[in-house]
C-alpha positions as CSV (number, residue, x, y, z in Angstrom):
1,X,75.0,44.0,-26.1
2,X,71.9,46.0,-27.0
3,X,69.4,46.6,-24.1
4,X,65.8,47.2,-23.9
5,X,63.4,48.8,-21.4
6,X,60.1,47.1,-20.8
7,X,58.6,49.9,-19.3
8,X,55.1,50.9,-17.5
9,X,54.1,47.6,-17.3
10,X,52.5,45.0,-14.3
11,X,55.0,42.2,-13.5
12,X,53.0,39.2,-12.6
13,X,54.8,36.2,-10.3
14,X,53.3,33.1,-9.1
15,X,53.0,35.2,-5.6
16,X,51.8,39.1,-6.8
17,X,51.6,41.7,-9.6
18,X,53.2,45.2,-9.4
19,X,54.1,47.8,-11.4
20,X,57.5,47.8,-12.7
21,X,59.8,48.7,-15.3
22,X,62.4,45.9,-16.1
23,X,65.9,46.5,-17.7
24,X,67.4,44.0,-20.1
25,X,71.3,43.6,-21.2
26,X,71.1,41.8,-24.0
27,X,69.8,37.7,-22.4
28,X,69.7,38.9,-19.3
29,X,67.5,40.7,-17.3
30,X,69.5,43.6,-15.8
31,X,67.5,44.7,-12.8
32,X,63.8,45.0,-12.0
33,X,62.9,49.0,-10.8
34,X,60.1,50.8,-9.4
35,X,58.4,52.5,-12.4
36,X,60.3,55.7,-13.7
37,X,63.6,54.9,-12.3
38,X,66.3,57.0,-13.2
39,X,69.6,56.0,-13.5
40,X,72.0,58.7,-12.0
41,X,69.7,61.2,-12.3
42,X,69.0,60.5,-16.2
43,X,66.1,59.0,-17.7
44,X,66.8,55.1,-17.8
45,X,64.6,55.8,-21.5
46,X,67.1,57.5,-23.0
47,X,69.9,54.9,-22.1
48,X,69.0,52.2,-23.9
49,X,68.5,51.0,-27.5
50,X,64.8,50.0,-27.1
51,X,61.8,51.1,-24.9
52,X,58.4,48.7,-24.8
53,X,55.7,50.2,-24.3
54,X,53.8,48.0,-22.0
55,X,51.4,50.5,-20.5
56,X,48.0,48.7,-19.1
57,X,49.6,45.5,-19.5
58,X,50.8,42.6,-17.5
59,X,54.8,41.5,-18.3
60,X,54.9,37.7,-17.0
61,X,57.6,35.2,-17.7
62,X,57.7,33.1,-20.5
63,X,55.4,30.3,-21.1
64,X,57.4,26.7,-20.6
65,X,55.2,23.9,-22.2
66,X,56.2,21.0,-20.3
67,X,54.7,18.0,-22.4
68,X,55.1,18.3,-26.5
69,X,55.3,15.7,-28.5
70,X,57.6,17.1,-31.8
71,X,57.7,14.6,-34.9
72,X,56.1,11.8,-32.2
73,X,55.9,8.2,-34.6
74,X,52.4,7.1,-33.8
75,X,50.2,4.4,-35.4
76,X,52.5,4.1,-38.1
77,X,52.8,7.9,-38.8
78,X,54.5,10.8,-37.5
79,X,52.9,13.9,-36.0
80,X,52.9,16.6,-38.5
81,X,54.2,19.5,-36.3
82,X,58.2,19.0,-36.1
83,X,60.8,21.1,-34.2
84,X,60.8,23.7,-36.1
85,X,57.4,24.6,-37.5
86,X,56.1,23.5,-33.4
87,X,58.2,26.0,-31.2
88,X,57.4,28.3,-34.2
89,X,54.2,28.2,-33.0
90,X,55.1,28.1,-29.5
91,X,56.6,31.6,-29.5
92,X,54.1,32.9,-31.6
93,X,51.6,32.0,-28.6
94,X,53.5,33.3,-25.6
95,X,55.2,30.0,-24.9
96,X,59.2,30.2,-24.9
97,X,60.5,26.7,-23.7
98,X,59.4,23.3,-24.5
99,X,60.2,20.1,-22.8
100,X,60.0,17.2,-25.4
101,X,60.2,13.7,-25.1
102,X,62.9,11.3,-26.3
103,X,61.2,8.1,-27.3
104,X,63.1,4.8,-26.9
105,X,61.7,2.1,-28.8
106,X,61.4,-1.6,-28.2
107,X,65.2,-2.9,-29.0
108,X,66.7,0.3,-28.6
109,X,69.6,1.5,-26.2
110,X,68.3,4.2,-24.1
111,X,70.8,6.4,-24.8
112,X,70.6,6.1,-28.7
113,X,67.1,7.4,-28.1
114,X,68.6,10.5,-26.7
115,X,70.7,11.5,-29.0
116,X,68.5,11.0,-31.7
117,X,65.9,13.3,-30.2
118,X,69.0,15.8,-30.0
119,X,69.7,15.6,-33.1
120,X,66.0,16.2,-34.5
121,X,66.0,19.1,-32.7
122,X,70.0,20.8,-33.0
123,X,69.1,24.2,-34.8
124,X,65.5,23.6,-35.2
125,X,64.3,25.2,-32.3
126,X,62.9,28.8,-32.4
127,X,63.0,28.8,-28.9
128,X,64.8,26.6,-25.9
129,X,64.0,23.3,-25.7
130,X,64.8,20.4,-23.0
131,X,64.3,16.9,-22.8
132,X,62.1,13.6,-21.2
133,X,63.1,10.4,-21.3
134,X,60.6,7.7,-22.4
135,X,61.2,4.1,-21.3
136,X,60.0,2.5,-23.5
137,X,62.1,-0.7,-23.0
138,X,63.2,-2.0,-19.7
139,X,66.1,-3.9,-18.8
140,X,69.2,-3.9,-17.1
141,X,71.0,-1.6,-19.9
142,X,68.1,0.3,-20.2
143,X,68.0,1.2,-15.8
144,X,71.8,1.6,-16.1
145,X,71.1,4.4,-18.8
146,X,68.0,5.9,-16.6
147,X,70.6,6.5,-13.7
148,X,72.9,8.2,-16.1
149,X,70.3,10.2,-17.2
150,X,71.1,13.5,-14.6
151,X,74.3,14.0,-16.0
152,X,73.1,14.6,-19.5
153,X,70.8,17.5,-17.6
154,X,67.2,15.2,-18.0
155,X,65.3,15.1,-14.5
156,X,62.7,13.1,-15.8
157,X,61.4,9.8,-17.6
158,X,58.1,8.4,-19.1
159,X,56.3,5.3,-18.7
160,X,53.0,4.1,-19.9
161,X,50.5,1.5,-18.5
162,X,49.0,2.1,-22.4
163,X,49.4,0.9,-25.2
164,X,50.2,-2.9,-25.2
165,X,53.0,-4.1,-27.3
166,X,54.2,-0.5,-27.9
167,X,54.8,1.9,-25.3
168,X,53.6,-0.1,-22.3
169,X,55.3,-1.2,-19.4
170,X,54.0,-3.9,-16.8
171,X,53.8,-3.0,-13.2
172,X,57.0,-5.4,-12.5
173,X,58.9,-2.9,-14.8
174,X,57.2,0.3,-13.4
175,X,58.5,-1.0,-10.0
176,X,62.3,-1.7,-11.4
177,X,62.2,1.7,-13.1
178,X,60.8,3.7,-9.6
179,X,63.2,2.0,-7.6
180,X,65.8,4.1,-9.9
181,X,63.8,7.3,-10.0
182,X,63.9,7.2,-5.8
183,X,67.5,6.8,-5.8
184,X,68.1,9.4,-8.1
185,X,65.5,11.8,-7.8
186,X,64.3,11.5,-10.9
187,X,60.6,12.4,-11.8
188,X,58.7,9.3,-12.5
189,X,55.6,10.5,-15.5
190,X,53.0,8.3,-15.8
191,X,50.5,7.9,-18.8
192,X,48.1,6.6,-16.4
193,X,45.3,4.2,-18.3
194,X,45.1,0.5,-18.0
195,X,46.1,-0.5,-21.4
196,X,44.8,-4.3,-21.6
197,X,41.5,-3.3,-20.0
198,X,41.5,-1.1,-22.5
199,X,42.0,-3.5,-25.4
200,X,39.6,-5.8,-24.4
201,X,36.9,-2.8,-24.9
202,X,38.1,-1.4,-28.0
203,X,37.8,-5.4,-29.6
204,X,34.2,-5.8,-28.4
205,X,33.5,-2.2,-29.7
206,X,34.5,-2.8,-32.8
207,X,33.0,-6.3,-33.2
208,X,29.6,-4.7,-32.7
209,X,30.4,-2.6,-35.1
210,X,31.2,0.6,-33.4
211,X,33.8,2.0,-35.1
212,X,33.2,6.2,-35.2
213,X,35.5,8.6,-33.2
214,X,33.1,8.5,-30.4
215,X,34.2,4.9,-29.4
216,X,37.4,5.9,-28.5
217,X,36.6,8.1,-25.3
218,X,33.7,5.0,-24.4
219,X,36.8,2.5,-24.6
220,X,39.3,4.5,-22.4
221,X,36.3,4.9,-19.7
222,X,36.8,7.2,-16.4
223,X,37.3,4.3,-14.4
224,X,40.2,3.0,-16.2
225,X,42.2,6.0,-15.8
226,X,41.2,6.3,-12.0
227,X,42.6,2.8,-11.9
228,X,45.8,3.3,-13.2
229,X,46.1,6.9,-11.4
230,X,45.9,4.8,-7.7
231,X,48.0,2.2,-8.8
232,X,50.9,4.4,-10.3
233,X,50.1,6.2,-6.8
234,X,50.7,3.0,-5.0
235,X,54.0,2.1,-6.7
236,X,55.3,5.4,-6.2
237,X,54.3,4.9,-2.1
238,X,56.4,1.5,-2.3
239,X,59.3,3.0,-4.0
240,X,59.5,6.5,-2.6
241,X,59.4,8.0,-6.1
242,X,58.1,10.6,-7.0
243,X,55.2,11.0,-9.4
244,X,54.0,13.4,-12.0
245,X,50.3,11.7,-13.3
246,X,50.7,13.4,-17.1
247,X,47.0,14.5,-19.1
248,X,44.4,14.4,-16.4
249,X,41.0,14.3,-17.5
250,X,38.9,12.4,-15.1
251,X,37.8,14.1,-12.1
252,X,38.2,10.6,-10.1
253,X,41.5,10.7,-11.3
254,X,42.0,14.3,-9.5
255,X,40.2,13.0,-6.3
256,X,43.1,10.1,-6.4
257,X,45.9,12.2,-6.6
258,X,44.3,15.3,-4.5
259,X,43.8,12.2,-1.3
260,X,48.1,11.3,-2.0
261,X,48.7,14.5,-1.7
262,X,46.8,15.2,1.5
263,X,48.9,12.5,2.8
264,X,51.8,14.1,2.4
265,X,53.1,11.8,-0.8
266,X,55.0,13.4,-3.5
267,X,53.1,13.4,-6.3
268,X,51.6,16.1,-8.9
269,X,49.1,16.3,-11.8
270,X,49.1,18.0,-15.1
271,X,46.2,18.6,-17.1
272,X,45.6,20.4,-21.0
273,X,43.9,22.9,-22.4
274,X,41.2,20.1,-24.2
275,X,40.2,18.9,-20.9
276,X,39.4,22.4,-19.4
277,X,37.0,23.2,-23.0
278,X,35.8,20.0,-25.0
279,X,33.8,17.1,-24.5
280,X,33.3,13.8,-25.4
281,X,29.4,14.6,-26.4
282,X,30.0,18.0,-28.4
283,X,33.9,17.1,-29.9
284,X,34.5,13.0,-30.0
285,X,31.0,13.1,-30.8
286,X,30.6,15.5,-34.0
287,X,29.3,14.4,-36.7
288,X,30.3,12.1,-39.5
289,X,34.1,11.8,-38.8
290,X,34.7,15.0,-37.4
291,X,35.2,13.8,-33.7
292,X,38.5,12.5,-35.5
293,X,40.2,15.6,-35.5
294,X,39.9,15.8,-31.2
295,X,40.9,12.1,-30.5
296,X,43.8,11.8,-28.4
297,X,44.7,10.0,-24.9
298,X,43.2,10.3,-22.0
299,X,39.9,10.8,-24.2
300,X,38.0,13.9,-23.8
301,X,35.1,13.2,-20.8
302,X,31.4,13.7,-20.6
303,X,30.5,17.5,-19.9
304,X,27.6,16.2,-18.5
305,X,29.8,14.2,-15.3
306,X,31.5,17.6,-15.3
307,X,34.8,17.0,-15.8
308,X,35.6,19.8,-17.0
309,X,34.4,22.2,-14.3
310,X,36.6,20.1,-11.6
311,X,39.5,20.4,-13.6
312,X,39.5,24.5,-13.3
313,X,38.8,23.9,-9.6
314,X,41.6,21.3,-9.4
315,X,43.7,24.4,-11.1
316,X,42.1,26.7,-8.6
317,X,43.0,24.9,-5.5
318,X,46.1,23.0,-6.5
319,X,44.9,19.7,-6.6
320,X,46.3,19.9,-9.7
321,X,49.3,21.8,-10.3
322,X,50.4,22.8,-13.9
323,X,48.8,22.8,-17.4
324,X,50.9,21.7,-20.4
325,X,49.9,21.0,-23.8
326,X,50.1,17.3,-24.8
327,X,51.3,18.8,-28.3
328,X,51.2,16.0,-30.8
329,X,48.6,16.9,-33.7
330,X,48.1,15.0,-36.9
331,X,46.2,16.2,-40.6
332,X,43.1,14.5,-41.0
333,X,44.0,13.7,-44.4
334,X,46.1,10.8,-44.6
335,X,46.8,10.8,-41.3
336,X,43.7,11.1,-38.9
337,X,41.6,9.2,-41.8
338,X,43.5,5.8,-41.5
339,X,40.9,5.6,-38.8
340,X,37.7,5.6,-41.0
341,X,36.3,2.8,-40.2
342,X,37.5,2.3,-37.1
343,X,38.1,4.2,-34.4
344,X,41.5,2.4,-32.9
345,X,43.6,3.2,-35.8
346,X,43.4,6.8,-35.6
347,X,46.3,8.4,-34.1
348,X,46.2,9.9,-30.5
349,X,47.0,13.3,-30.7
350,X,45.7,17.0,-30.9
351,X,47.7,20.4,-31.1
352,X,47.4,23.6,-28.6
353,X,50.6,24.5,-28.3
354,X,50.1,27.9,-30.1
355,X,47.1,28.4,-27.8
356,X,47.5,27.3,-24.7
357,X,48.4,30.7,-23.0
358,X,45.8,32.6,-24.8
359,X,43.4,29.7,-23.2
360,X,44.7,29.5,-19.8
361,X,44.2,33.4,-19.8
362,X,40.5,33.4,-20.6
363,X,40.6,31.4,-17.4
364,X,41.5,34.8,-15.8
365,X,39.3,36.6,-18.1
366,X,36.6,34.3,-16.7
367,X,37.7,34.4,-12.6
368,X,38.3,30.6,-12.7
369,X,42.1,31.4,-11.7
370,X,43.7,34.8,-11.0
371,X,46.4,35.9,-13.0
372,X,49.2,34.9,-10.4
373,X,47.8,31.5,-11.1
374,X,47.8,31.6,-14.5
375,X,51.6,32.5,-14.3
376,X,52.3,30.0,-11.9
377,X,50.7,26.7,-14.0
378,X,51.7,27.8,-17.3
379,X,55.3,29.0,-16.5
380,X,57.0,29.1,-12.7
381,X,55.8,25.4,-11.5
382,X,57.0,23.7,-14.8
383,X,60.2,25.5,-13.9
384,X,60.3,24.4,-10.5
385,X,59.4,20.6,-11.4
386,X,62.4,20.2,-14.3
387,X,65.1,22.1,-13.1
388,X,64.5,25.4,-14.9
389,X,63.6,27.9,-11.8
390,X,65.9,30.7,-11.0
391,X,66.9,30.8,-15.1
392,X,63.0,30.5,-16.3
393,X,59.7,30.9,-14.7
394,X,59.9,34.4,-13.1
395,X,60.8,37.8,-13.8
396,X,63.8,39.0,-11.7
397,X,67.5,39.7,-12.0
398,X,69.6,37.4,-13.9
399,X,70.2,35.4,-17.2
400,X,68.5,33.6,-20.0
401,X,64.9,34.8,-18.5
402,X,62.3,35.5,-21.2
403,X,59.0,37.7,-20.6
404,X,56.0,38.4,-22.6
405,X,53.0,41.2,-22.7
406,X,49.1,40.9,-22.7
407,X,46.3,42.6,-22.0
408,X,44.8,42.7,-18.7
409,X,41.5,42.3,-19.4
410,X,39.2,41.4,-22.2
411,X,40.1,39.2,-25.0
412,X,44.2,38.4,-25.0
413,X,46.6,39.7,-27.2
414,X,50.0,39.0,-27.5
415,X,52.1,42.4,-28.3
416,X,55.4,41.0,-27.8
417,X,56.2,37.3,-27.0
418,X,59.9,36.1,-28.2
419,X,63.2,34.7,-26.3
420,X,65.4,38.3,-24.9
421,X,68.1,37.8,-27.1
């Protein structure tokens, strides 16, 4: 197997940075030596069929994007990115894995929804790829499926209090769903947004005739995601399951899950690139239909409640623990425009997944986070949270690890961000 030498380079962990060079055997990663290592007595350089420079650069792991949304059916439409042209972009951008979501519709068997979403993606995938479970159906077949779900390697499942008569799920079938998660340790994620509250806003919106993109972060106000964040909390208290609180973008949502966690519950937060750098005033808000194009769920918040500035301290401190992307973009032509008019038919959904690295890192460039942090919510806590540590999420001995390069400081640039293969 052909073997490459990233050599000269700062290995970053979730924990340090030092320099190192690292050895690779064709997937795997060979060994991890003090810089200039020899290897009896010879230059390890000349041993192997490829040297990488990475000289004034950092070598991290691998992005993992732990929420993507590939061909997602939405508002009667598709998102536009599929398997294949998403982790394209993915790997272009630093990320290596992906963790999508199989959606079961109303009516279907649990199980069919699985291999469906296997099927999408089977030799699609530029990178690897793993699996969610959306619930999108409860009932007894359905919770027999969810317990099953471990042996098919899936450590986690979906639920929404959003979306009324499509996604969402009532708090009786949150509860019977939980119940299974606790017994099985499975990682309960929660879209957390009261959906009927919701509806009733959007309907008196409209019928005053407020119908532009703006509307659509006014109807899904702060409070109603601080709602639903407690009460998810709440359930997952009575039930013992754990919880993983998807898209943050309320800072009283933060404060609810920050308190849980003081108390020792187990529950974690993820947040996305769009909450860290748009708002509802300058993005929702541009003119004409522009704010289209940035309409997605949870909305983007006020800059002026500052949001935004408590998510990177919620990064900072850990009261929030990982950033993924939320992939699930749309065109605005014929897509994002079935909203004209009003604001509830446009689909939910933006696109970072190429970016999100290169964003996180301007965190660094910017000392909101350090860049052991930056590793450790954009690649070695998603691995710890689904099951992919030890094979993904740090750079050490052993197989199937991927690594990228970027520059220290300044403006990022990616030199050399692919799967070892």
């Amino acid at each position: 197997m052909a073997t490459t030498l990233i050599r000269g380079g700062t290995v970053v962990s979730a924990t340090g940075r030092g320099a190192a060079d690292v050895l690779v055997d064709g997937a795997t990663i060979a060994a991890v030596l003090l810089p200039g290592s020899t290897l009896l007595g010879m230059d390890l350089a000349k041993t192997v069929d490829t040297v990488i420079d990475a000289h004034g650069k950092y070598v991290i792991p691998g992005g993992i994007d732990a929420h993507t949304h590939m061909s997602m059916p939405f508002g009667g439409t598709t998102a536009s990115d599929d398997f294949e042209t998403g982790t394209r972009a993915a790997a272009w951008g630093g990320t290596t894995t992906i963790i999508d979501f199989a959606v079961q519709k109303f009516g279907e068997r649990l199980q069919d929804s699985l291999d469906t979403w296997h099927e999408m993606a089977a030799g699609q995938c530029a990178i690897d790829y793993s699996f969610h479970q959306i619930v999108g159906d409860v009932n007894d077949a359905s919770l027999a499926a969810l317990r099953r779900l471990t042996d098919e390697g899936i450590t986690s499942y979906k639920m929404f209090m959003a979306y009324p008569g499509v996604f969402y799920s009532d708090d009786a079938q949150i509860v019977r769903a939980m119940q299974v998660g606790a017994a099985t340790g499975l990682m309960t994620m929660m879209h957390a947004e009261n959906g009927p509250a919701i509806d009733v806003l959007v309907a008196q919106l409209l019928a005053e005739g407020k119908t532009d993109p703006y509307y659509h972060g006014i109807a899904r106000a702060w409070q109603l995601e601080e709602e639903a964040t407690h009460r998810a909390i709440m359930l997952s208290n009575l039930t013992g399951a754990p919880l993983y609180v998807v898209h943050v973008s309320a800072k009283q949502a933060v404060a609810q899950l920050a308190a849980a966690r003081d108390a020792g519950q187990n529950v974690y937060g993820e947040t996305c690139p769009q909450y860290l750098y748009l708002s509802l005033e300058d993005n929702l808000g541009a003119p004409g239909f522009d704010g289209a194009k940035w309409v997605c769920s949870t909305p983007l918040r006020a800059k002026h409640e500052h949001h935004q500035d408590e998510m990177w301290r919620a990064l900072r401190t850990n009261d929030i623990q990982m950033v993924s992307t939320d992939h699930c973009p749309f065109c605005m032509k014929g897509q994002k425009d079935m909203g004209i008019g009003d604001f509830s038919k446009i689909p939910n959904g933006i696109g970072s997944i190429e970016h999100r690295m290169d964003l996180l890192y301007q965190g660094v460039v910017d000392g909101r986070i350090s860049v052991e942090r930056w590793v450790e919510i954009t690649s070695t806590t998603p691995a710890r949270m689904f099951g992919l540590y030890g094979r993904k999420g740090v750079i050490a001995p052993g197989p199937m690890r991927t690594s990228l390069s970027t520059t220290p400081t300044g403006t990022p640039r990616l030199d050399w961000a692919r799967p070892i293969t």
